[in-house]
C-alpha positions as CSV (number, residue, x, y, z in Angstrom):
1,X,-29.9,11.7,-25.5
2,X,-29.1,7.7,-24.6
3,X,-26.1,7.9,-25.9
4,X,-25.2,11.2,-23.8
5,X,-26.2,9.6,-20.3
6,X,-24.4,6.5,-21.1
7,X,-21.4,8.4,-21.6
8,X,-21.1,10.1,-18.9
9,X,-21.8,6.6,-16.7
10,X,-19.3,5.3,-18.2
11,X,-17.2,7.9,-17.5
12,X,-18.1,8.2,-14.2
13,X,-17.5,4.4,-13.6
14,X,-13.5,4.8,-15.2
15,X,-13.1,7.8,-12.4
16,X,-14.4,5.5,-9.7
17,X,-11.9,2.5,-10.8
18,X,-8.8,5.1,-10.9
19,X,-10.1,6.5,-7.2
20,X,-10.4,2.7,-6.1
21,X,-6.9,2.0,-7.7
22,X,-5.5,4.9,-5.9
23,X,-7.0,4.0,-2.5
24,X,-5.6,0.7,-2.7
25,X,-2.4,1.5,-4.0
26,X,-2.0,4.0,-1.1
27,X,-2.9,1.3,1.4
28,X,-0.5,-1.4,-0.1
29,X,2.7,1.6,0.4
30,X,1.7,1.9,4.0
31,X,1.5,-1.3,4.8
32,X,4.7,-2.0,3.1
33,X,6.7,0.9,4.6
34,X,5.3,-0.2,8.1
35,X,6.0,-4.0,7.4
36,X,9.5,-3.0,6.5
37,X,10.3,-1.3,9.0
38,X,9.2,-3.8,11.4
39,X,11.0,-6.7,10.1
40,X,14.3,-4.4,10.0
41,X,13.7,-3.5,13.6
42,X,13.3,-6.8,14.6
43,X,16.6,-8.0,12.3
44,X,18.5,-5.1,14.1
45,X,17.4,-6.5,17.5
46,X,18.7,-10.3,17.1
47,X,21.9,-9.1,15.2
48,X,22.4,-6.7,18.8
49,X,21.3,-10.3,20.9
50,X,24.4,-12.1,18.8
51,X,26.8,-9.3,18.8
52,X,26.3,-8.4,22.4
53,X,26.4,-11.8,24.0
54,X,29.4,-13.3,23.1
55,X,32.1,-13.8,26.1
């Protein structure tokens, strides 16, 4: 009967990691995608300052 409880804590345990990993992982890709997206707007912006302002 140990052996039966311990089992299913340990399984329990390797499901909470995976959710962790996926919660994590999820919040990285955001945070990338929003990051990357920012630094191209601002790119776009200064190569429209360059472009634009020459006589």
């Amino acid at each position: 009967m140990f052996l039966k409880g311990q089992a299913r804590g340990k399984a329990q345990s390797i499901i909470e990691y995976a959710m962790l990993f996926m919660i994590v992982v999820a919040a990285v890709t955001v945070t990338y995608k929003y990051v990357y997206r920012s630094m191209n707007a601002r790119l776009k912006q200064v190569q429209d300052e360059l472009i634009y302002r020459r006589p």
